[in-house]
N, C-alpha and C positions, 0 to 999 in steps of 0.2 A: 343472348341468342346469336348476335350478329359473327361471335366468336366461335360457333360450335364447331368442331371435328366435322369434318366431311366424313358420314356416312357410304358406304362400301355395300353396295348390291350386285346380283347374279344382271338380273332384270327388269326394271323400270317402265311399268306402265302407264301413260300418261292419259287418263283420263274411265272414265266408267259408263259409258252407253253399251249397248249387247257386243258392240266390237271388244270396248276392254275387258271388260267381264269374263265374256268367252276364251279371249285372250289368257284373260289369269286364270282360268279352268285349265286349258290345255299345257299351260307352262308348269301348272303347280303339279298337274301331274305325272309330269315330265319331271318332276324334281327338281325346276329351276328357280324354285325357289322365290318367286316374283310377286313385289313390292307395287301395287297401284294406288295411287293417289288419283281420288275421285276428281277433284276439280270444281267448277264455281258451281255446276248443278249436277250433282250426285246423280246418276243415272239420264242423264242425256235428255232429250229430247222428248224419250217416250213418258218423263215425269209428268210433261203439260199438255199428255195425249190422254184421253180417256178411253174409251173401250179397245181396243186392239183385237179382232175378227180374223184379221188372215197371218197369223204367224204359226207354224205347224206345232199341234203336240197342247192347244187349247180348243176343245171341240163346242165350249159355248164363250169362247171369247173370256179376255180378261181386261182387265184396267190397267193401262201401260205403267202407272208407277208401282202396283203390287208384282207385275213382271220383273221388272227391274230387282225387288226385291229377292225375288225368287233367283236371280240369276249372282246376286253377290252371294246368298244364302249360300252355295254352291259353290262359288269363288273360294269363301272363307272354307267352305267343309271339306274343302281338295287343297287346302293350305295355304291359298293364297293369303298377302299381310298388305289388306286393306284400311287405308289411313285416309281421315280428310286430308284436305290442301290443294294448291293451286299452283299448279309449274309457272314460275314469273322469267325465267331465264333460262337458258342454254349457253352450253359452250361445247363445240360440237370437234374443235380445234384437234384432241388426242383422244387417244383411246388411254384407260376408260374415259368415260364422254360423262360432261356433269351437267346437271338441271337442279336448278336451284327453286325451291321450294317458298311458296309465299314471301319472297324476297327476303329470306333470313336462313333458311339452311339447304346446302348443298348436297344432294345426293350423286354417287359416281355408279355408275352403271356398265357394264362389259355389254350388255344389249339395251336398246328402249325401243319400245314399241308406241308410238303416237296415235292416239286413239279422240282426237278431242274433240270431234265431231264437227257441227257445223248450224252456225244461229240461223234462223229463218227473216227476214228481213220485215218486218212489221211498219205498220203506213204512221204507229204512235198515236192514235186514239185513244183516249179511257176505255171507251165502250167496248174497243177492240179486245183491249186487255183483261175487260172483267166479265165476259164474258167468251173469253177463248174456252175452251171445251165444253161451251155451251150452243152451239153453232158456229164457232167461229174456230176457223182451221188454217194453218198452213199446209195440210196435204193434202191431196184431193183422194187419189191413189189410196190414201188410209182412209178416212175419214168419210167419204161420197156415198158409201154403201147406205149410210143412217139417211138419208136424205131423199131414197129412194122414192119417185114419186111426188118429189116437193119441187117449189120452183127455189131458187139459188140464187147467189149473185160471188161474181170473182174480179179482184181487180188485179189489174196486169197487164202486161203489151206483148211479152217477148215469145218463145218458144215454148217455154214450160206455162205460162198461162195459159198459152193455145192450146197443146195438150193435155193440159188439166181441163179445160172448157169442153173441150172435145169430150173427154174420159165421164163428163157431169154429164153432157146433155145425153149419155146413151140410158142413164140411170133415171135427167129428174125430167119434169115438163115443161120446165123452162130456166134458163140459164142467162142472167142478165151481166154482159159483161164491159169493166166499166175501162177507159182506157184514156189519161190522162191528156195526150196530145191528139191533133188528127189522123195519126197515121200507128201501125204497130208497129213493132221493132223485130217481129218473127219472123221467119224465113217465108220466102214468096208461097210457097207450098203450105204451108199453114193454115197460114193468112188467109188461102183462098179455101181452104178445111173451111174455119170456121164462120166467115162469111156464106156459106152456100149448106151451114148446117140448118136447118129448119127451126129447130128452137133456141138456139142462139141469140141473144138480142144484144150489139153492139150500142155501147155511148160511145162516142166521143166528145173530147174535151169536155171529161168526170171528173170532177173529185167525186171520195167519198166523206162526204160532212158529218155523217154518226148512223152509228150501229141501233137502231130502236131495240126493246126488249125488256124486262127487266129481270128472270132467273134464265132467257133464252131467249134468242136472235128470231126476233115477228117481224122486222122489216129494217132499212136503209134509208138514209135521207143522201139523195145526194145530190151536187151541184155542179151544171155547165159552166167550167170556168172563162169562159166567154160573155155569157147574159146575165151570169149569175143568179140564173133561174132555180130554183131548189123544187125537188121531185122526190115522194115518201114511195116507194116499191114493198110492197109484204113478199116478207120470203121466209124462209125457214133456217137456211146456213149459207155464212157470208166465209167466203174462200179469198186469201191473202197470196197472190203468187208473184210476187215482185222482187223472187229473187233469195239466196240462201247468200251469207258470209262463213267459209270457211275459217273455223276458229286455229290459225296458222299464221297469226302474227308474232311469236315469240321466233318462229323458226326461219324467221325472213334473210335472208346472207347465207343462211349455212345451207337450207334445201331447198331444192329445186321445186318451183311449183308455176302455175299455169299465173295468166294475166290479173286472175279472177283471185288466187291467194289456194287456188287447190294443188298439195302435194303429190307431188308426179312421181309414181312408183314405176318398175318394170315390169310391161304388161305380164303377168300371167302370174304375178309374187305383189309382196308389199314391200317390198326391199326399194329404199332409196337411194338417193348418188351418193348417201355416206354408207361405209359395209357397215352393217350392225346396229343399223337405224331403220324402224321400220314403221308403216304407217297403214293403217286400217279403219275401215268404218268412212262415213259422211266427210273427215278433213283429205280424202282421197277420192274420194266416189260423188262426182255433182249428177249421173245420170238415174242412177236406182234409188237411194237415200230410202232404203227399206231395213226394216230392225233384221229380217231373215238374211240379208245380203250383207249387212254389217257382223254380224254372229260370224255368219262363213268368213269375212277376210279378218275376223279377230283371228280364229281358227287356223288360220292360214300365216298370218305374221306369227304366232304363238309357233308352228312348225319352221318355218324360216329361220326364226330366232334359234328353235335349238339346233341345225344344223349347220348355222355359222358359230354357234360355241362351241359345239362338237368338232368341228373341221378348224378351228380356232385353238384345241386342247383346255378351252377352259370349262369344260362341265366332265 
């Protein structure tokens, strides 16, 4: 295998959340003929999401991983040539531009569109894990609606904890939120949001010590890592906000991206600082990170792309 012919494509999609999907909809039917390799979790994010409520065009809600189904279903029926694998390399050096394939086969590409989304930063619990889409969430924004009316608990310090706390408490009755050091790390305006919200309940120096529950999140144990007092709280959904890692380590030297590892496009396009490289969805977007605003800038690199092959003379 390590010998194989480099492969020769129009356009190379690099990963399968609603960005790439929608991506290989609009290219295929454009006749560009475009090759997406899903990547380590076939369908992104929204695989280890369960009901999905606000995405347009499901008016009683669906299960984020039969979405995803529906969206390659779609992919393949407009042409697109959906393949497992996992982009392990780049070489971004000429055009065509090559990515190489579960470290054994290289594909060359005249465009690539990077769609790889972006892991949500988890605390490493069991209880966290086996019981994620069972109350336990990384987004609040998707997810806070079911909770409606219940008391909650979210750990985190920074900005987007703040405003996911904020986004909870207008929904549940009480909002217990746990915050590792004495101090947060959110902007003074925040901080002082959610200190003077009413059902807000700040810890400091929290850990979280285990998720209680056994088919669903019934309460928290957690502990003042000072006195090492441990404290059980009943709640109903326990909210993980400490943070997203942009899945953009392969493409570390060749593009451009923020402190954080997010790929810097040109506002108003998904066009990168290489021409014919382009990136969409979660590994470009830290502020929305919604399945409807991923779709649109699939959508939107999939039309970039054909107008640099077009202005390029190769479609």
């Amino acid at each position: 295998m390590a010998n194989e012919a480099t492969e020769k494509v129009h356009v190379l999609i690099i990963g399968s959340g609603p960005a790439g999907y929608t991506a290989a909809i609009y290219a295929a039917r454009a006749n560009m003929k475009p090759v997406l390799y899903q990547g380590i979790q076939p369908g992104g994010q929204l695989t280890i999401t369960t009901e999905v409520e606000n995405y347009p065009g499901y008016p009683d809600g669906i299960q984020g991983p039969e979405m995803m189904v529906h969206f390659e279903k779609q992919a393949a029926r407009m042409g697109a040539d959906i393949r497992y694998g996992l982009a392990t390399k780049v070489d971004f050096s000429q055009h065509p531009y090559k990515v190489q394939i579960d470290e054994e086969k290289w594909i060359e590409a005249d465009a690539v569109i990077i769609c790889t989304g972006a892991s949500a930063k988890w605390l490493g619990l069991p209880s966290e894990e086996r019981l994620n889409g069972f109350g336990v969430s990384a987004c609040a924004v998707c997810d806070g609606f079911f909770f409606k009316g219940k008391e909650v608990a979210i750990v985190g310090a920074g900005d987007t904890a703040a405003e996911e706390a904020l986004y909870l408490s207008k929904l549940c009755t009480t909002v217990h939120m746990f915050i590792r050091r004495d101090k947060m790390r959110a902007s003074k305006v925040m901080q002082e949001r959610v200190l003077n919200a009413p059902n807000i309940k700040v810890y400091w120096n929290t850990d979280t010590d285990e998720i209680l529950g056994e088919n669903k999140v019934e309460a928290v144990r957690i502990k003042n890592n000072q006195t090492q007092e441990t404290q059980t709280i009943p709640i109903s959904g326990f909210f993980v906000a400490i943070g997203h890692h942009p899945n953009s380590d392969i493409f570390k030297g060749w593009l451009d991206m923020d402190e954080t590892g997010y790929l810097l496009t040109t506002p108003g396009t998904t066009k990168t600082n290489i021409e014919g490289v382009f990136a969409a969805g979660d590994v470009q977007d830290k502020n929305y990170r919604q399945a409807v605003t991923a779709a649109g800038s699939g959508c939107m690199a999939a039309l970039d792309a054909e107008r640099y092959l077009t202005t390029k003379g190769l479609v």
